[in-house]
N, C-alpha and C positions, 0 to 999 in steps of 0.2 A: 534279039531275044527279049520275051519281057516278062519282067521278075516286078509287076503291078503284086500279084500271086504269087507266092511258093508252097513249097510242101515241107514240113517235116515229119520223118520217121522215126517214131522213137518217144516217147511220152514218161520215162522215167524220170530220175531224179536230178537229170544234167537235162536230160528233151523239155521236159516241159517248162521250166524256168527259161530257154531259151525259148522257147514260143512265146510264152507272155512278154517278152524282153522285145521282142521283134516285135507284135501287136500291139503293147505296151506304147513305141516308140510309131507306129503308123504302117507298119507291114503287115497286109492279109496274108494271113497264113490258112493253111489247112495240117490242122493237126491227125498225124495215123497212129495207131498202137493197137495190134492183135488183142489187144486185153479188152474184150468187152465189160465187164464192171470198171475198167477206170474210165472207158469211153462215157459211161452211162453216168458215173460221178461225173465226171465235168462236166456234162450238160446239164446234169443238176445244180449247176454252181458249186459243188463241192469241190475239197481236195482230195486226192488220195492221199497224199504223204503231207507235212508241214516245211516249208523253205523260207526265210524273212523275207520280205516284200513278194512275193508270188501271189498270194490272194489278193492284194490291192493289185499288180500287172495283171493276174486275169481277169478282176474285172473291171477296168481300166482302159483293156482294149478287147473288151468283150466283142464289139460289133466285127472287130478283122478276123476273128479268132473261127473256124468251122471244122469239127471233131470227128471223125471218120476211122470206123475200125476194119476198115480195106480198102486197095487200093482200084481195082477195078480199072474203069477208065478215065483216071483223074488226069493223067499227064495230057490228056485231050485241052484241059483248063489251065494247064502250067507248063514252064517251060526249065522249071528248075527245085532242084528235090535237095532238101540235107538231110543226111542219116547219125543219127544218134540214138544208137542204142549200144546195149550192156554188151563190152566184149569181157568177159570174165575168164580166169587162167584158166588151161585143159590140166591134163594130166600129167603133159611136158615141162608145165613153168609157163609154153606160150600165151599169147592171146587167142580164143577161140574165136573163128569169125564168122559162125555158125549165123547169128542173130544178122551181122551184115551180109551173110550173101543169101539169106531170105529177105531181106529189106532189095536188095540187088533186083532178086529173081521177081518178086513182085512189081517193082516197077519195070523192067521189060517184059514183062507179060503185057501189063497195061499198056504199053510203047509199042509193041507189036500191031495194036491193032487201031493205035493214033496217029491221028493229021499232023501234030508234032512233026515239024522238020528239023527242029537243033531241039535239044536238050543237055543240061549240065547237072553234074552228080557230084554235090560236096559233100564228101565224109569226115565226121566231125570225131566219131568214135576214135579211141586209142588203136591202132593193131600192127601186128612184126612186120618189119622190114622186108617190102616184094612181096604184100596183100595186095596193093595196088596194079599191081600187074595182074595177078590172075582175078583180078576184076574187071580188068578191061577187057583181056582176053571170055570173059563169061559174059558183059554185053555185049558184044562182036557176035561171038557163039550164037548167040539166043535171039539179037534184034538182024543182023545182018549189017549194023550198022559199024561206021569207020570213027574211029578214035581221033578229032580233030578235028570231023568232016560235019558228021554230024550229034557227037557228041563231045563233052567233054569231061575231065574229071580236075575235081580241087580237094586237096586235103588238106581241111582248117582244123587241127586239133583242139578240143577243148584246154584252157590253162585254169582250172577254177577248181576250188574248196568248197564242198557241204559245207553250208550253212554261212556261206556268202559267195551262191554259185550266183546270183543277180547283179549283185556289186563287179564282182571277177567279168561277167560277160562285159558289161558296158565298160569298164576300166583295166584291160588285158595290159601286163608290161610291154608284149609284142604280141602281134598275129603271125603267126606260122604261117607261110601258104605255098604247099607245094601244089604245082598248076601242068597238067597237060599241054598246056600252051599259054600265052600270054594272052588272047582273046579270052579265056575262060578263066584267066588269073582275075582278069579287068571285071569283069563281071560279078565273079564273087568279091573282092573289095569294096565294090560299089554297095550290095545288099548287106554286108557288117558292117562298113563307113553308118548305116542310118542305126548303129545299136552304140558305135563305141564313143564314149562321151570325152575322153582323155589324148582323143588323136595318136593313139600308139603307132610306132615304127609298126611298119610291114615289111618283114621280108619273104622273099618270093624266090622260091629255087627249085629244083627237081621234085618230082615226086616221092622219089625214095629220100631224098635229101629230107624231103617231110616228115616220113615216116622215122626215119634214126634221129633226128632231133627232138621229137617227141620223147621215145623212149629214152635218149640218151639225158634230158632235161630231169625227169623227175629220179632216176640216177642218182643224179652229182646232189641233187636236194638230200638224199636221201643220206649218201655220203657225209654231209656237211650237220645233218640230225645225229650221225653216230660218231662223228667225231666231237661233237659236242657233249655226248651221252660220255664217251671214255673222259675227256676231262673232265665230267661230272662224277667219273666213280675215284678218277684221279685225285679229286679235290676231297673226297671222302676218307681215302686213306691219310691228304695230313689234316684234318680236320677244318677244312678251310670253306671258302664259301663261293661255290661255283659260277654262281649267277656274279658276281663281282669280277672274275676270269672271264666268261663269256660274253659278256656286256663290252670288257674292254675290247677286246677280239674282234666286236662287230664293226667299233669304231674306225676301226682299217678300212678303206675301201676298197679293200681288193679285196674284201671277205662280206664285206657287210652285215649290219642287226639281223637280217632274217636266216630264221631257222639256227640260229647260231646258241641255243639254250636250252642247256641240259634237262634233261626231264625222264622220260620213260619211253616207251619202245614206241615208233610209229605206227600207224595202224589206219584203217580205213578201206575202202575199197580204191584206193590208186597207189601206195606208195607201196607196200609189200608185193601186190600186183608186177608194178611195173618192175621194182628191181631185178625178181626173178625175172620178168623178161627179156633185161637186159643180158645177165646172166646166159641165157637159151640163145639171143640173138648171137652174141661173142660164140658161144660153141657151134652155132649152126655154122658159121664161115671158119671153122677153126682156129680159133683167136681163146685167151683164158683173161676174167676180168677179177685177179686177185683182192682189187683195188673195191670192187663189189662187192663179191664173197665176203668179203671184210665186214660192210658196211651190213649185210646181211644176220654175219657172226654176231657180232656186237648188239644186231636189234633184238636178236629170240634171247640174246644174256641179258639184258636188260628187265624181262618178264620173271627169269632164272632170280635174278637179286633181286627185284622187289619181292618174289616171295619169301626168299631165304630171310628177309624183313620180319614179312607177317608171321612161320609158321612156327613161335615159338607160343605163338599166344593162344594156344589151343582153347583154356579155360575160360579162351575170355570171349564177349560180343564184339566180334567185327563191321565194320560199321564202312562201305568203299563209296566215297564220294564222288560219282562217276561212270556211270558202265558204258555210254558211248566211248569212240574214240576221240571225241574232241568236244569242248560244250560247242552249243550251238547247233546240236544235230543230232540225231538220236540212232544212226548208223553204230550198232556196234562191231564188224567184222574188223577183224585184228586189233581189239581194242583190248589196251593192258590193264583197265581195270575189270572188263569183260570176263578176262581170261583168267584174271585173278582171282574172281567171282564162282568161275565154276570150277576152279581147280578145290578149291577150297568148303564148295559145296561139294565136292567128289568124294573128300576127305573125312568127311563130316564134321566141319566147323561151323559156328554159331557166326553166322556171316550174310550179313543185310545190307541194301545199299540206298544209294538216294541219287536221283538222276532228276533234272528239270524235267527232259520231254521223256521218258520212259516212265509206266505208270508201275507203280510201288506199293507197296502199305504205308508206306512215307508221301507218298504222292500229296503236294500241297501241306505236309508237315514236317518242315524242316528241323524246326526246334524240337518235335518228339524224335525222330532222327538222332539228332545231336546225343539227346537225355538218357535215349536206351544205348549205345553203343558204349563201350570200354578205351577201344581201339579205332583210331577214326586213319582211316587210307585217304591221302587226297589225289585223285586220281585226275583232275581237271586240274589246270591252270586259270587258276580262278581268283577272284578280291573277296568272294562271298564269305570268308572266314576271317576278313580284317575286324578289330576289335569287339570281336566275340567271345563269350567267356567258355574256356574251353580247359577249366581248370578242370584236374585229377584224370584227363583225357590220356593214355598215350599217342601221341601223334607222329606218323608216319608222312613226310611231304618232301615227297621226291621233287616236286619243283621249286619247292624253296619260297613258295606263296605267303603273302604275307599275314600274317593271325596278331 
């Protein structure tokens, strides 16, 4: 098989930072995405979206790099595709895998009528437990082709954070890889072996073994941010100081420093995601995941208390340092100062904010920021308030940041 060439499907906010990582690093890729304007921006040299080091990786390995908004007859020139695109929750709590089994259908179309004798189909997207199977079964369908024979399938989940999805690719604590067989396991290691710079374990197991470790991984994270959040309100009722609790906590190593500190609700587009589907997955096999529910409970109270915070200060200028859900990235879905932004403009309060990459009336003026508000919300976990004068300010700082 030869992966000189690949393909990826999928040009978002996870696809494309892996393409420049892979061309970056010396692999021709050919980049797909239905989206003709972002097609047309990258060949412009532009971005669509902002990620740290992405604009130096694209053009960096600008010559590997060729941008295609269908796939036609490409699998004629490749002999191996990864799909990464948006699997976003449906209606159930599940993952929708509407975007992958059109990424699917396009490449056996194209296969159909290709000199291609093997080809392998690594899917990188998040999706429930036994997607995999009725993918194999819809190439079979569709090419006539044998699962093993002359195809294969590998599920490498992505493990990576907006706004160090570049860092995360080349430096994964593990590779996941669940593999239709071990010739197409061998294959796909070899083409991530040339991105990951840190040598991480690979483990390598079933397919569906794939698929539940995925969802079961960002889970127990999630778990482990709201039990940290409950010592956090724990530590508020004796007046005490959380991060000093949670700090010690980490130092265990059967819990460790991360995600071990109290702060505000999780948010973004993977972890509320995924919980509920973990959630969906347990009821689909008739199983209850109390232990989640929990974790779920605890994250929408957390949004509950920080407002019960702000809303006495009706008279006053609100001032939310923050409307992504994380610095570093300008995603705000499920983000608690987001949320707290517009609950608050619903209400009609005097309520403005200031965000690095989100543009503002503050935009590039911090310190008029600071001067007009009353009441300043710190909604990031941030250093940018260390010894700033921040007198006659009321200050709200659920992370206990340092000023």
């Amino acid at each position: 098989m030869n992966i000189d060439k690949i393909l990826l499907i999928g040009l978002g906010k996870l696809g494309l930072p892996l393409l420049s990582t892979f061309a970056k690093n010396g692999q021709k890729i050919i980049g797909i995405d239905v989206d003709v304007n972002k097609i047309n921006t990258l060949k412009n040299n532009e971005l669509p979206f902002n990620e740290p080091k992405l604009k130096e990786y694209l053009i960096d390995g600008k010559e590997n790099i060729e941008y295609l908004d269908n796939i036609n007859n490409v699998t004629n020139n490749v002999d191996v595709s990864i799909i990464l695109v948006n699997t976003p929750s449906d209606n159930k709590g599940e993952f929708s895998n509407k975007y992958v089994y059109d990424a699917i259908n396009g490449i056996c179309d194209s296969l159909k009528d290709s000199k291609n004798k093997d080809f392998l189909f690594i899917l990188s997207s998040t999706v429930m437990p036994g997607t995999l199977d009725k993918v194999i079964k819809m190439i079979e369908d569709k090419t006539g082709r044998k699962l093993n024979e002359d195809f294969g399938v590998v599920y490498i989940p992505d493990l990576v954070a907006l706004g160090t999805v570049i860092k995360d690719f080349e430096n994964p604590d593990v590779l996941i890889m669940g593999q239709s067989n071990s010739k197409y396991g061998d294959i796909a290691e070899k083409i991530y072996s040339k991105i990951s710079k840190n040598n991480p374990p690979v483990v390598r197991m079933s397919l569906i073994e794939g698929e539940i470790t995925k969802v079961s991984l960002n889970a127990y994270v999630t778990m482990k941010i709201s039990f940290a959040n409950f010592i956090g309100n724990i530590s508020e009722k004796f007046n005490a100081n959380s991060n000093n609790i949670t700090k010690a906590l980490g130092y265990d190593k059967r819990i460790s420093p991360y995600y071990i500190k109290s702060g505000l609700s999780f948010g973004g587009t993977c972890f509320p995601r995924d919980t509920w589907a973990f959630i969906k997955m347990c009821e689909n096999i008739g199983l209850d995941a109390p232990h989640i529910k929990a974790t779920q409970k605890i994250n929408e109270n957390q949004n509950v208390l920080l407002y019960e915070k702000v809303k006495s200060f009706k008279t006053k200028k609100i001032g939310i340092y923050g409307l992504s859900f994380k610095p570093g990235t300008y995603v705000t879905t499920e983000s608690p100062g987001n949320l707290l932004y517009e609950k608050l403009l619903s209400e009609k309060y005097d309520v403005v904010f200031y965000d690095k990459l989100i543009i503002s009336q503050y935009t590039d003026k911090f310190n008029d920021f600071i001067n007009d508000i009353d009441v300043l919300v710190i909604t990031h976990d941030t250093k940018d308030f260390k010894g700033l004068n921040l007198k006659n300010k009321t200050i709200i700082n659920p992370w206990g940041v340092e000023l």
